[in-house]
TILUM-620678 format. One record per residue (C-alpha): x negated, y negated, z; residue number from 1; residue in one letter; chain. Coordinates in steps of 0.001 Angstrom, whole numbers, always signed. Layout:
<nodes>
+---------+---------+---------+-----+------+------+
:       x :       y :       z : pos : code : unit :
+---------+---------+---------+-----+------+------+
:       X :       Y :       Z : NUM :    a :    A :
...
+---------+---------+---------+-----+------+------+
</nodes>
This chain:
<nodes>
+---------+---------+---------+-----+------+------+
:       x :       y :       z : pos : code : unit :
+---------+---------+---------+-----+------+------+
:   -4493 :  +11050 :  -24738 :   1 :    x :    A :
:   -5819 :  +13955 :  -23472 :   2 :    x :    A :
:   -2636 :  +16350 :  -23803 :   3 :    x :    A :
:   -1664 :  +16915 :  -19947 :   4 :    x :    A :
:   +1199 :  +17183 :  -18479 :   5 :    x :    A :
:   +1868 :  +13372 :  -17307 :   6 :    x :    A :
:   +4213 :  +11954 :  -19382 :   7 :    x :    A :
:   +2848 :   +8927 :  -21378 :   8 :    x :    A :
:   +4761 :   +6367 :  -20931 :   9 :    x :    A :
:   +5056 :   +7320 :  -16634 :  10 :    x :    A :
:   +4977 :   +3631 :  -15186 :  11 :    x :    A :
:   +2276 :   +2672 :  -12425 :  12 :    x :    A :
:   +2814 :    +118 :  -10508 :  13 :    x :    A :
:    +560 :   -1640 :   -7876 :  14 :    x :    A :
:   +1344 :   -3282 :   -4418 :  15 :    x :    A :
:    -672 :   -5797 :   -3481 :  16 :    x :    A :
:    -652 :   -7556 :    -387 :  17 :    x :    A :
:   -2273 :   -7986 :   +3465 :  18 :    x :    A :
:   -1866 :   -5837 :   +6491 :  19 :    x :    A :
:   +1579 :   -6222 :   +8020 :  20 :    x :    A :
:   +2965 :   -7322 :   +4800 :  21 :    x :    A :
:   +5413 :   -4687 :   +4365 :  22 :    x :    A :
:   +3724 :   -2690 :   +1578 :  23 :    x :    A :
:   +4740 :    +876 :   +3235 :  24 :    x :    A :
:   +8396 :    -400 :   +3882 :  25 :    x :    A :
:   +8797 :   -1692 :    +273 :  26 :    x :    A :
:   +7106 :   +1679 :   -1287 :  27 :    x :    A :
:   +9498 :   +4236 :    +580 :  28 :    x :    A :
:  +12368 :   +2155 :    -717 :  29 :    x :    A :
:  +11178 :   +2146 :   -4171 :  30 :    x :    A :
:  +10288 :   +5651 :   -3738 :  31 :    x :    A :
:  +13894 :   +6537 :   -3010 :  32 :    x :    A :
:  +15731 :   +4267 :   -5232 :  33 :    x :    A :
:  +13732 :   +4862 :   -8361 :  34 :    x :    A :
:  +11576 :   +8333 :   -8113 :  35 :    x :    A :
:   +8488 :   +6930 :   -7817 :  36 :    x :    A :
:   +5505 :   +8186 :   -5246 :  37 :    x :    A :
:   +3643 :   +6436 :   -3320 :  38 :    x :    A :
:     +63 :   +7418 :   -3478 :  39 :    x :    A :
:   -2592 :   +5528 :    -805 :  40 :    x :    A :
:   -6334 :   +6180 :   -1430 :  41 :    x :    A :
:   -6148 :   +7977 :   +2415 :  42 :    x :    A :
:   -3085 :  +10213 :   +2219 :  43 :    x :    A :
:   -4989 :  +10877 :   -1494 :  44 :    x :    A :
:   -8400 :  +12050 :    +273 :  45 :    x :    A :
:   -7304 :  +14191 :   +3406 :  46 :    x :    A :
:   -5028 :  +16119 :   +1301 :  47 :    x :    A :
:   -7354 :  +16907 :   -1403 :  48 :    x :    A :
:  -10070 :  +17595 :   +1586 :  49 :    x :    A :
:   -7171 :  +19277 :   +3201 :  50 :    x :    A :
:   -6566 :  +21201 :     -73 :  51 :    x :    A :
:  -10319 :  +21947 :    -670 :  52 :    x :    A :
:   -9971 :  +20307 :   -4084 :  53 :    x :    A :
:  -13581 :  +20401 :   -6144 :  54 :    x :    A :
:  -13349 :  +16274 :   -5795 :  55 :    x :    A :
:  -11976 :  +17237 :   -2449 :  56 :    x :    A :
:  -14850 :  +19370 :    -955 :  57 :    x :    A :
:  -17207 :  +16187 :   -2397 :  58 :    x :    A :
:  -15270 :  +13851 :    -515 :  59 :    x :    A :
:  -15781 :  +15895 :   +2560 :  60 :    x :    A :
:  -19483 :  +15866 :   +2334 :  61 :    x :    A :
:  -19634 :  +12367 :   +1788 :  62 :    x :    A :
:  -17008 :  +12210 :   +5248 :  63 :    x :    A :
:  -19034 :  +14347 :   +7321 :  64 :    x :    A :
:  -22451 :  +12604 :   +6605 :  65 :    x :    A :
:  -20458 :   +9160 :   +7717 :  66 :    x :    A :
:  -20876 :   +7614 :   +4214 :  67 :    x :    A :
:  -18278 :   +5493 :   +2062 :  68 :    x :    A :
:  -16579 :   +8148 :    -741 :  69 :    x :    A :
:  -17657 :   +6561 :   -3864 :  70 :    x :    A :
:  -15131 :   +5253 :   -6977 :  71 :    x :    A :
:  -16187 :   +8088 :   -8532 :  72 :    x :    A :
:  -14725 :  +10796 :   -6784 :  73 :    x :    A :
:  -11148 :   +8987 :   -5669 :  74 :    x :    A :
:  -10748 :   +8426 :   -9246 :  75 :    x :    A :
:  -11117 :  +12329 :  -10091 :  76 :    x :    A :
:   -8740 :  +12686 :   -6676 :  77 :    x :    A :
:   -6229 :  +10655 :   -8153 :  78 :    x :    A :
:   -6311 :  +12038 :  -11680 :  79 :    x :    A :
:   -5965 :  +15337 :  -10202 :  80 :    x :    A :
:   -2933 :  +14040 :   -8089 :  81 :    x :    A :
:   -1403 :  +12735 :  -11720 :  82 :    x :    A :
:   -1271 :  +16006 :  -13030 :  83 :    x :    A :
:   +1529 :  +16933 :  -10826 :  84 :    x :    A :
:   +4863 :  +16987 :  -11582 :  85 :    x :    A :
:   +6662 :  +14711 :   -9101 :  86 :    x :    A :
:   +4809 :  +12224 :  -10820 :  87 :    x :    A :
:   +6786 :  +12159 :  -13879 :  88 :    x :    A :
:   +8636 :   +9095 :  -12819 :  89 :    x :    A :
:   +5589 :   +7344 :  -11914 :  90 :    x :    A :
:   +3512 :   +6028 :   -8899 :  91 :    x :    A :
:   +2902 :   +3354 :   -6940 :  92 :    x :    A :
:    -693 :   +3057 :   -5832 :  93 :    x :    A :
:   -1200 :   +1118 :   -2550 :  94 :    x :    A :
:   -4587 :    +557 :   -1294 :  95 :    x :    A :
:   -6188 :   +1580 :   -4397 :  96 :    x :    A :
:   -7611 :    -552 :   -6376 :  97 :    x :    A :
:   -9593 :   -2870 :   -4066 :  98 :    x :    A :
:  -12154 :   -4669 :   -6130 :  99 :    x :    A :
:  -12967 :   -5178 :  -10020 : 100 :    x :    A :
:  -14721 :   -2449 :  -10687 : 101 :    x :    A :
:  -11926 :    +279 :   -9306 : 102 :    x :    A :
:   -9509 :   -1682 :  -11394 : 103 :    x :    A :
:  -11570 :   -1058 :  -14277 : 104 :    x :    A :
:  -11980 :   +2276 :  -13654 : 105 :    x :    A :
:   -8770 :   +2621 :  -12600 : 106 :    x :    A :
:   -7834 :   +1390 :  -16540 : 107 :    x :    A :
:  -10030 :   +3674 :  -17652 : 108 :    x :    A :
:   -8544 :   +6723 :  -15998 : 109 :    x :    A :
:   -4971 :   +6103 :  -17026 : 110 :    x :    A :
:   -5908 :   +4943 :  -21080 : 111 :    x :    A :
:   -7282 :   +8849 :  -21300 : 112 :    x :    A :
:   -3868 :   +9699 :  -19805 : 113 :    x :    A :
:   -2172 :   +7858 :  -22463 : 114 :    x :    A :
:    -751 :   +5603 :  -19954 : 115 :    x :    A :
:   -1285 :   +1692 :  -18614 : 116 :    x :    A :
:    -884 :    -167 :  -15572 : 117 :    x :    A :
:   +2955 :   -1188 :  -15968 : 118 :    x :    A :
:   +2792 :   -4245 :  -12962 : 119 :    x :    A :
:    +478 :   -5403 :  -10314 : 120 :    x :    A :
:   +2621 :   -6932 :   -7447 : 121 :    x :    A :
:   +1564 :   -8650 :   -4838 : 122 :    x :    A :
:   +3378 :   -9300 :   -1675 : 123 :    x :    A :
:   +2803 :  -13015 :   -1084 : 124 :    x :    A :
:   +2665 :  -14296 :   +2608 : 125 :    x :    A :
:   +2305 :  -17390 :   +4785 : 126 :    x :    A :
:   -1067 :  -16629 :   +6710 : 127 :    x :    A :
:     +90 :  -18330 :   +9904 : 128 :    x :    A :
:   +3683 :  -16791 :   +9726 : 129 :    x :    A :
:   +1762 :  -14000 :   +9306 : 130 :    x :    A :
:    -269 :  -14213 :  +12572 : 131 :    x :    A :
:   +2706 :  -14485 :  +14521 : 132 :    x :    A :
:   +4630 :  -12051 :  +13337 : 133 :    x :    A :
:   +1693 :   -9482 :  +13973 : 134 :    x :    A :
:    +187 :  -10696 :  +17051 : 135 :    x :    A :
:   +3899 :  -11005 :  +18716 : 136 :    x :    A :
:   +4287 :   -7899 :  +18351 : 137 :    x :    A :
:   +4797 :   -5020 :  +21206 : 138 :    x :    A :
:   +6092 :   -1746 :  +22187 : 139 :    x :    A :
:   +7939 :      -4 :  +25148 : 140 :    x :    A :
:   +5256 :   +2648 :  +26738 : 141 :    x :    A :
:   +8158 :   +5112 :  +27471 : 142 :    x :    A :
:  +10254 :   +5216 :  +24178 : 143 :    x :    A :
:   +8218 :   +3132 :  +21376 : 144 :    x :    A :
:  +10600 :    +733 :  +20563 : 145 :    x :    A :
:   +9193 :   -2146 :  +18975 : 146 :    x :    A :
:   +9568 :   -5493 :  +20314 : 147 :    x :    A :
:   +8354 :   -9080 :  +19658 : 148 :    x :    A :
:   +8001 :  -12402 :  +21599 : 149 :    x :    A :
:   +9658 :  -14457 :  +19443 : 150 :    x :    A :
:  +11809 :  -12544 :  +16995 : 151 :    x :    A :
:  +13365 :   -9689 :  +19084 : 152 :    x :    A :
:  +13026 :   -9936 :  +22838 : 153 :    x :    A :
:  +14651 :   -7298 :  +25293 : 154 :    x :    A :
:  +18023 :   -8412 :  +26650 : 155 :    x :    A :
:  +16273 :   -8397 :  +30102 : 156 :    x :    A :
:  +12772 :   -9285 :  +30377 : 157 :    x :    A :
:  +10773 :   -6592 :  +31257 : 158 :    x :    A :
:  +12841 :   -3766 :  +30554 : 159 :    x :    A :
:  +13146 :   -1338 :  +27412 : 160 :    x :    A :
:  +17190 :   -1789 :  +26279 : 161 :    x :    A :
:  +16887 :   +1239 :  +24398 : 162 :    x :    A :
:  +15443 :   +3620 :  +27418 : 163 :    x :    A :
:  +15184 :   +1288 :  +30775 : 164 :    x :    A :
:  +11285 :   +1469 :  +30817 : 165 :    x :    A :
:   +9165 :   -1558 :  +31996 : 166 :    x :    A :
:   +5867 :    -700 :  +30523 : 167 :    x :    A :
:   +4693 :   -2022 :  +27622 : 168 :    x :    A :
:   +1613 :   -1601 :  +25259 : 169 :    x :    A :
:     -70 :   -3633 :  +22329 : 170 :    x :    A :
:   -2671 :   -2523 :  +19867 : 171 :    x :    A :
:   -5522 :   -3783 :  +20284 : 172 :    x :    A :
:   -5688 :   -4759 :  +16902 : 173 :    x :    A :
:   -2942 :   -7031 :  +17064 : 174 :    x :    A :
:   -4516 :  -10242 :  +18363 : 175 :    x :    A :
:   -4106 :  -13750 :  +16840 : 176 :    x :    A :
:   -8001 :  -14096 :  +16096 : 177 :    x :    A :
:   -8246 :  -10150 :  +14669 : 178 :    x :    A :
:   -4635 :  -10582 :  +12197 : 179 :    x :    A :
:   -6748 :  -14060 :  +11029 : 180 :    x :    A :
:   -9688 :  -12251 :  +10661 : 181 :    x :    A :
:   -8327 :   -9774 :   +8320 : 182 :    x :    A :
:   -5784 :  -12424 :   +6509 : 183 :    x :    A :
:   -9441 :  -14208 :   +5689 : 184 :    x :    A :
:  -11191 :  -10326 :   +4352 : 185 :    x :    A :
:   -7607 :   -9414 :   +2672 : 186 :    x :    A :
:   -8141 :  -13014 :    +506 : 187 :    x :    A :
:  -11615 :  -12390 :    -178 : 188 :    x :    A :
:  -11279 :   -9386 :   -1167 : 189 :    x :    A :
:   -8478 :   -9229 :   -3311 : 190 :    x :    A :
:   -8925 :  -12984 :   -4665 : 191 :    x :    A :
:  -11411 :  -11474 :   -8092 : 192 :    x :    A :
:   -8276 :   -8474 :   -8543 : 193 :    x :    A :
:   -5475 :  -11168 :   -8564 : 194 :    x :    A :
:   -7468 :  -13149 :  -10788 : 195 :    x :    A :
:   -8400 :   -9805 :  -13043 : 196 :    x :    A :
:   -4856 :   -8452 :  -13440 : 197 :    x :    A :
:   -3360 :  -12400 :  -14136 : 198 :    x :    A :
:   -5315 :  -12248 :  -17321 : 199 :    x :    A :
:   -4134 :   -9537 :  -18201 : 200 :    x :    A :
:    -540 :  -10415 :  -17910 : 201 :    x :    A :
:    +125 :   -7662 :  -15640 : 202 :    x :    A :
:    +330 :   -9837 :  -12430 : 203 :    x :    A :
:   +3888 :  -10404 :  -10743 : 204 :    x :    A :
:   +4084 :  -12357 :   -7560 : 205 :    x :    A :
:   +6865 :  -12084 :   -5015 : 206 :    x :    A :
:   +7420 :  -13670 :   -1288 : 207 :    x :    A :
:   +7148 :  -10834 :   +1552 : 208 :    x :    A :
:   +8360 :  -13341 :   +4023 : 209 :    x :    A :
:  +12029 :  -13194 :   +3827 : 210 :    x :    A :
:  +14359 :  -10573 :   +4568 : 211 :    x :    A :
:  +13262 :   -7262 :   +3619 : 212 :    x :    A :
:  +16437 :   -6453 :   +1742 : 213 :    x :    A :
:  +15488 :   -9356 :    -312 : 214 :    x :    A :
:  +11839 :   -8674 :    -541 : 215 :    x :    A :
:  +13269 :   -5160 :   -1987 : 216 :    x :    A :
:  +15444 :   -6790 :   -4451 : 217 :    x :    A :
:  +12825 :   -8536 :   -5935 : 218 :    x :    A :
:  +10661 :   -5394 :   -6481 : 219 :    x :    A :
:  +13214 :   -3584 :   -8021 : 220 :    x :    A :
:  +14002 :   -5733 :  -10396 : 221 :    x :    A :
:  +10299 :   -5565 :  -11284 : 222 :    x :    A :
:  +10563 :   -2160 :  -11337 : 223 :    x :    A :
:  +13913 :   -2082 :  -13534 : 224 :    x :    A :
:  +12253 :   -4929 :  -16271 : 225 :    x :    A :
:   +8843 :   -2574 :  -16395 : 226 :    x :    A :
:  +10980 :    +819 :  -16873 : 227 :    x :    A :
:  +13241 :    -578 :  -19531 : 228 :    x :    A :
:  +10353 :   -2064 :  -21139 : 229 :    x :    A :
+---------+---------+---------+-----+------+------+
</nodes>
């Protein structure tokens, strides 16, 4: 350990799981209940950019030349962002790692911290649940409520119930062949880090396609086991 101020035994935690699988819903919650921060690798690099960070003024370079900011410097972003004191409870990194090699450096960074990765969860979903529940979704142009066209419908079709408007918008994003598309990247991706952190014992599953209270239950009690550890 190399004597800063991050508290050895300061759990991290990783969430795990596909676009529109909850992952920033089920972070705030744990955030709140249990004191830990969420830290994503792109709220990480545009405040230390913001910030003008030495890792930070790197990362801009690399930004404004249109390149890819290398493992390299978001592991010296995120050990910076360790050193702070709100993360005394711990953190939940989302986003971050994304292949192999971050994981391993990733291990590395936290063993000269004195610390380990405490639980890798990942937010298991039905791929063509999935595509429905993203691609069915919609909001009202005036207001932004969100709507769907299966799971929450207006009372009158064609008008907001929350502000009377009768335009709507989707993103673009949101169609059934682009949510398959990155279901398929997600799995190939991630498929080598589920298999790294399993054998490691570190890996803890949990269905994402239930209610969210439940989905929450299930993550705190990961989070409760891990902290009492």
């Amino acid at each position: 350990m190399d004597g800063r101020n991050t508290p050895a035994q300061a759990p991290a935690f990783i969430l795990l799981g596909p676009p529109g699988a909850g992952k920033g819903t089920q972070a705030r919650r744990l955030e709140e209940r249990f004191g830990l921060v969420q830290l994503s690798t792109g709220d990480l690099l545009r405040a230390a950019v913001a910030e003008g960070s030495e890792a930070g003024a790197r990362a801009r370079e690399v930004m404004e030349a249109g390149g890819l900011v290398s493992d390299e410097i978001v592991i010296a972003i995120l050990d910076d962002r360790l050193d702070r004191p709100d993360t005394a409870q711990g953190v939940i990194l989302d986003g971050f790692p994304r292949t192999t090699a971050q994981a391993e450096a990733l291990d590395g960074l936290l063993a000269r911290r004195g610390q380990s990765v405490s639980a890798v969860i990942s937010l298991e979903v039905d791929d063509a649940a999935m595509v429905e529940r993203i691609s069915g979704r919609y909001s009202c142009a005036t207001c932004g409520e969100g709507w769907h066209d299966s799971f929450k419908r207006p009372a009158s079709p064609g008008v907001c119930d929350a502000c009377g408007g009768t335009a709507f918008k989707r993103r673009a994003d949101d169609t059934a062949e682009t949510v398959a598309s990155r279901l398929a990247a997600y799995h190939a991706e991630t498929a080598p880090l589920i298999d790294h952190y399993r054998a490691r014992g570190t890996l803890e599953r949990v269905p994402a396609m239930g209610a969210i209270d439940d989905v929450a239950q299930a993550l705190s009690e990961i989070v409760r086991r891990h902290e009492t550890a």
